[in-house]
C-alpha positions in Angstrom: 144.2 86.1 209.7 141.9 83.8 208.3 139.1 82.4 210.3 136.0 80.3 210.3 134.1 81.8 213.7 131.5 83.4 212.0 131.1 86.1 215.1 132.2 89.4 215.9 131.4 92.0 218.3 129.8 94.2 215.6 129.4 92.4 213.1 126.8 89.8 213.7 124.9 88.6 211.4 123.1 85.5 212.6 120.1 87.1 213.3 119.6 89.3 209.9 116.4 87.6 209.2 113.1 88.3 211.2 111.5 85.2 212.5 108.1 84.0 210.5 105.7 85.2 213.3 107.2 88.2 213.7 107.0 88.7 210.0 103.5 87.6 209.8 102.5 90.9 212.6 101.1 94.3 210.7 104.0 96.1 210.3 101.8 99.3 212.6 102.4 96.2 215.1 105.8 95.6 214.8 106.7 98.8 215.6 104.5 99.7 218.6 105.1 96.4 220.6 106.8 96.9 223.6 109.9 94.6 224.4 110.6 94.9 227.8 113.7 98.1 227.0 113.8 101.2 229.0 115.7 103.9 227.6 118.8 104.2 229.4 119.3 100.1 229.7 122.4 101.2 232.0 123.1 104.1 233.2 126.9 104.9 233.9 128.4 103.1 231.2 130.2 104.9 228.3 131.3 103.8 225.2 128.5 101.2 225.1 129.0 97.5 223.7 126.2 94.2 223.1 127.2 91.2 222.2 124.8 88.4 221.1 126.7 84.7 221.3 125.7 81.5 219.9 125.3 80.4 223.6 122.2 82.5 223.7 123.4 85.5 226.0 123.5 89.0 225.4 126.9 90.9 226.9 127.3 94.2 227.7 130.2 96.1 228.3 131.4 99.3 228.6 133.8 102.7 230.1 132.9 102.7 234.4 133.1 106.4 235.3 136.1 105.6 237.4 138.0 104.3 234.3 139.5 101.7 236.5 137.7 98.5 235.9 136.4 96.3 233.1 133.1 95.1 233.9 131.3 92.1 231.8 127.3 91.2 232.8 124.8 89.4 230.9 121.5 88.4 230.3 118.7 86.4 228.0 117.4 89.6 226.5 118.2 93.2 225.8 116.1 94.4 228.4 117.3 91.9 230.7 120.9 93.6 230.8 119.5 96.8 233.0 118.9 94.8 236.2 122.0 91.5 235.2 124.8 91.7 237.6 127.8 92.5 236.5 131.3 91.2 237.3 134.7 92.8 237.3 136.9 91.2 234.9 140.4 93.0 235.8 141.1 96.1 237.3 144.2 98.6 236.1 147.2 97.4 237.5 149.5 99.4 240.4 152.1 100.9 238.2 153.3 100.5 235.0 151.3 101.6 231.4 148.3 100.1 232.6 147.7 102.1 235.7 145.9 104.8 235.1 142.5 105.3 232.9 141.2 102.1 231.0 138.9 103.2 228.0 136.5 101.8 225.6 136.4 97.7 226.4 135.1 95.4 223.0 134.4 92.1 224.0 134.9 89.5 221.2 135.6 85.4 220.8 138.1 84.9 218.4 139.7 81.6 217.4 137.9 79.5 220.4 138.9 82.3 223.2 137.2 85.0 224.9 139.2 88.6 224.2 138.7 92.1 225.6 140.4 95.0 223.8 140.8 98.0 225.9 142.7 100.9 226.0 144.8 102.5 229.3 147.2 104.6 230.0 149.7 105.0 233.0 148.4 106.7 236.6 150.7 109.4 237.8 148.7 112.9 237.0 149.2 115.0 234.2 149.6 115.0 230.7 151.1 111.4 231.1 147.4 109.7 231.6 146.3 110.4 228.1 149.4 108.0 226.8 146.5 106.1 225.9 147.8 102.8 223.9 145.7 99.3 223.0 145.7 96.3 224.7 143.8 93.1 225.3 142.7 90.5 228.0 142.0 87.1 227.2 139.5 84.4 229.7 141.0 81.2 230.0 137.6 79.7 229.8 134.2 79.0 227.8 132.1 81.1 230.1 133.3 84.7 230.2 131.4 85.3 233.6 133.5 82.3 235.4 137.0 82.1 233.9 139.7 83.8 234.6 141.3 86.8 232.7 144.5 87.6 232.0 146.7 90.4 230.1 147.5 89.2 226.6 149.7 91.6 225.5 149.5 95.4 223.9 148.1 96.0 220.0 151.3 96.5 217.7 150.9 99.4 215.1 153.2 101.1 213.0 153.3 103.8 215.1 154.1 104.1 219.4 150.7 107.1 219.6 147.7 107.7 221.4 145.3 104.9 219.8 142.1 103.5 221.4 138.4 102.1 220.4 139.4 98.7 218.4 136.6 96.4 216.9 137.0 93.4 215.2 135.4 91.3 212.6 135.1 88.4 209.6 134.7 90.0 206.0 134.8 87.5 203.6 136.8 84.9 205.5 139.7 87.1 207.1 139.5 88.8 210.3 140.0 92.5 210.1 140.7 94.8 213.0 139.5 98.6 213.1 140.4 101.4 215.3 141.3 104.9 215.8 145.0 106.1 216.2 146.9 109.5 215.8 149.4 109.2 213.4 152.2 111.3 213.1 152.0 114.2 210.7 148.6 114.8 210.6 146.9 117.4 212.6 144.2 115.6 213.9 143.5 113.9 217.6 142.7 110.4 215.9 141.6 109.1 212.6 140.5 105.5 211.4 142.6 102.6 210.5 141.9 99.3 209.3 144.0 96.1 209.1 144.0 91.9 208.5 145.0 90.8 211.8 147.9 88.0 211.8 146.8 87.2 215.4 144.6 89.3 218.2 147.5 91.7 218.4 149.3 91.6 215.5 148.4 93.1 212.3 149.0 90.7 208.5 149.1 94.3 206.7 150.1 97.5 206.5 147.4 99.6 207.6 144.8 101.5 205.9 143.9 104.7 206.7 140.4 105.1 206.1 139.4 108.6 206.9 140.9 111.6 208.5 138.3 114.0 210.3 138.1 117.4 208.4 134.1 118.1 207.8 133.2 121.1 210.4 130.5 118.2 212.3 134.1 116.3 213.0 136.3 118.9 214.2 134.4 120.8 217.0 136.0 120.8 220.1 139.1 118.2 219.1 139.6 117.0 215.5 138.0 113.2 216.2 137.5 109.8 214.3 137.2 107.1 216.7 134.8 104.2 217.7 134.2 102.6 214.5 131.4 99.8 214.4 130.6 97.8 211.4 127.0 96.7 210.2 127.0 94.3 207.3 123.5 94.4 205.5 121.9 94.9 202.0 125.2 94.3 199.8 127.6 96.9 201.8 129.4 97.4 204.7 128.4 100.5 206.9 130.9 101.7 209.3 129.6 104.1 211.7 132.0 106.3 214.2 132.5 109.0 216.2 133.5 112.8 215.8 134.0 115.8 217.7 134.6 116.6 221.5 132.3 114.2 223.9 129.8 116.8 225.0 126.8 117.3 223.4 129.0 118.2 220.2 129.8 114.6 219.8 128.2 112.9 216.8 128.2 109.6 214.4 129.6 109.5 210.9 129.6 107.0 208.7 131.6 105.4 205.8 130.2 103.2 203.3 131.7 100.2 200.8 130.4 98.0 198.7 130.4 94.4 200.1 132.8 93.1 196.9 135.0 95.7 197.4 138.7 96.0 198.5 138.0 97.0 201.4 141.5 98.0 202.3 141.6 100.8 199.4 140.5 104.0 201.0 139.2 104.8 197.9 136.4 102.2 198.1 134.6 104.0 201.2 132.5 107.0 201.0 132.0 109.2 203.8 128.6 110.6 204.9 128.7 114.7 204.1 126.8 114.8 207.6 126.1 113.4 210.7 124.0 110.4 211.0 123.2 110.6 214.4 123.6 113.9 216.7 122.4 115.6 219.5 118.5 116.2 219.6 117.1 118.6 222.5 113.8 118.1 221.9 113.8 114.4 223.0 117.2 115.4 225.7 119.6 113.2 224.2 123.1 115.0 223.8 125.9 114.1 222.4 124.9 110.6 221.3 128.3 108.4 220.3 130.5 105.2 220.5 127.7 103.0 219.1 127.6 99.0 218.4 125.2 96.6 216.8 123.5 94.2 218.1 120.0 92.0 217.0 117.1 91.8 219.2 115.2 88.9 219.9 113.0 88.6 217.3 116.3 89.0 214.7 116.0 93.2 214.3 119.0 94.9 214.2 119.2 97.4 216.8 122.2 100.3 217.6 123.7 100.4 220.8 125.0 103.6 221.8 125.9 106.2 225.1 124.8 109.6 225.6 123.7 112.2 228.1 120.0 113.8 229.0 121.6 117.1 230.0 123.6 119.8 227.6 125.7 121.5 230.8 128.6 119.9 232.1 130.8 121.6 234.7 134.5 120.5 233.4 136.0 118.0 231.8 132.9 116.3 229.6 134.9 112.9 230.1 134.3 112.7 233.9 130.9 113.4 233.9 129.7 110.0 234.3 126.2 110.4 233.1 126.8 109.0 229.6 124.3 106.5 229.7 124.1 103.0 227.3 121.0 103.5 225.0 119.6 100.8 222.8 116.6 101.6 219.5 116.2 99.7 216.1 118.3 100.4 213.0 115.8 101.5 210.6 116.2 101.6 206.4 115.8 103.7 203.8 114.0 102.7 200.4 118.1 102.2 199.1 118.7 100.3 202.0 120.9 102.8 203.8 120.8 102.6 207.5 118.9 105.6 209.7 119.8 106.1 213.0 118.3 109.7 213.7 116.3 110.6 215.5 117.6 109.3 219.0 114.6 107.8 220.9 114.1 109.3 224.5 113.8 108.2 228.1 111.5 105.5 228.5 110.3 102.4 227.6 111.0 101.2 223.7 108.6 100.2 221.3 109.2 98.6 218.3 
């Protein structure tokens, strides 16, 4: 699917470069200013997702701990998103597929038109819920706050299984679409995929499969590779995602390819040999996952992710519904490698 919108949801790259009085501060200063972020920036929303448009707004969006809505608010600044109100875009239908749960919403403007992927799965009780597919919601307007949205239609894969967590972006001139499906034959609970996209729903390729989890950080609990998010920078693509069960067991990976790659040949990624981001008691962040990217104000890339302040959870670690969004600048290595650990704590952010 070729394109010429230069955006996607996590791959945005319009504010790579600091501006000239930022770069002019001691660099001491630049990381101990404080810009207006308290750690959680919303509490209550999984699966955490910012969005900087060219019409100046930041989005947020993310999993409601009744897994019944999709929720869109916005606001002028990072920091700004903790107190913006926030609207309810479309809520999970009476009966049908999309009745029960919805998952994991990625807000994204694709070919003129506002799009929300999501995932759901039919109401009813039982095993049944978790017949988690892909679908997507389209705004029939410029301004995703006001316009009206509507069910576009359901992702088509090569296989009918449990598949959820799709992010988009441009690489090169053609849109690509990543996710996370189970694919039958494997023993896993999902792995990564990656595919041109003919149009929002539709795929131009026969999918790649980009890694399957089998390292000990990515099996604990449920054999996981989900939520990937992609960070272009320094001559490579960086594809971060999550592994494990969704306590404090769950963790980021990350695969790597050169920017000139084929990015479709799983041979060209590398996969981290361990976690780049995990739980950290001593600062109460557990189970840190489902991240984004995003840029601040001042151009810094920054990583958008949900996790808890607590370790026990009585039940079913997917309704507890303190995963809370969390928001800290992507640092770099002398290589140019993205660092992500340690989480930051509670509290105001400096950087």
């Amino acid at each position: 699917m070729p394109v010429t919108d230069p955006l996607s949801r996590r791959l945005f790259l319009s504010g790579a470069a600091v501006t000239a009085a930022a770069a002019t501060l001691p660099a001491f200063a630049q990381r101990r200013r404080p810009n207006g972020i308290v750690n959680p920036l919303v509490k209550n929303r999984a699966d955490a997702q910012v969005f900087r448009h060219t019409d100046g707004w930041y989005y947020l969006t993310g999993s409601v701990p009744e897994y019944d809505r999709l929720v869109l608010r916005r606001a002028r600044t990072i920091g700004g998103l903790t107190n913006a109100s926030e609207k309810v875009l479309w809520r999970h239908e009476a009966k049908g597929p999309m009745s029960g749960f919805l998952w994991a919403p990625e807000l994204h403007w694709i070919d003129g038109k506002w799009i929300m992927y999501f995932a759901a799965g039919p109401s009813g009780g039982g095993e049944d819920v978790f017949r988690i597919r892909t679908y997507a919601v389209v705004c029939d307007g410029p301004d995703p706050m006001m316009g009206n949205w509507t069910v576009l239609g359901q992702l088509q894969t090569p296989w009918d299984s449990f598949n959820l967590d799709s992010t988009s972006f441009v690489h090169r001139g053609t849109r690509y679409l990543a996710w996370a499906q189970r694919e039958p034959g494997i023993d896993t609970n999902s792995n990564l995929y990656l595919a041109p996209l003919a149009t929002p729903l539709t795929l131009a390729a026969k999918p790649a499969r980009l890694t399957v989890p089998t390292l000990p950080w990515e099996i604990r609990g449920y054999k996981v590779a989900e939520a990937p998010a992609l960070l272009a920078r320094n001559g490579r693509l960086f594809m971060t995602y999550s592994a494990s069960a969704t306590d404090a067991r769950y963790c980021l990976g990350m695969l790597t390819a050169r920017d000139d790659a084929d990015i479709m040949d799983p041979t060209a990624w590398t996969k981290s040999p361990v976690p780049v981001m995990k739980t950290d008691p001593a600062r109460r962040i557990f189970g840190p996952g489902h991240n984004s990217f995003t840029v601040d104000e001042r151009g810094r890339d920054m990583i958008v992710f949900h996790a808890r302040d607590y370790e026990k959870i009585t039940g079913d670690p997917l309704f507890d519904p303190n995963r809370h969004t969390r928001v800290q600048p992507v640092r770099y290595d002398a290589d140019g490698v993205p660092q992500f650990d340690p989480p930051v704590a509670n509290g105001p952010l400096r950087v």
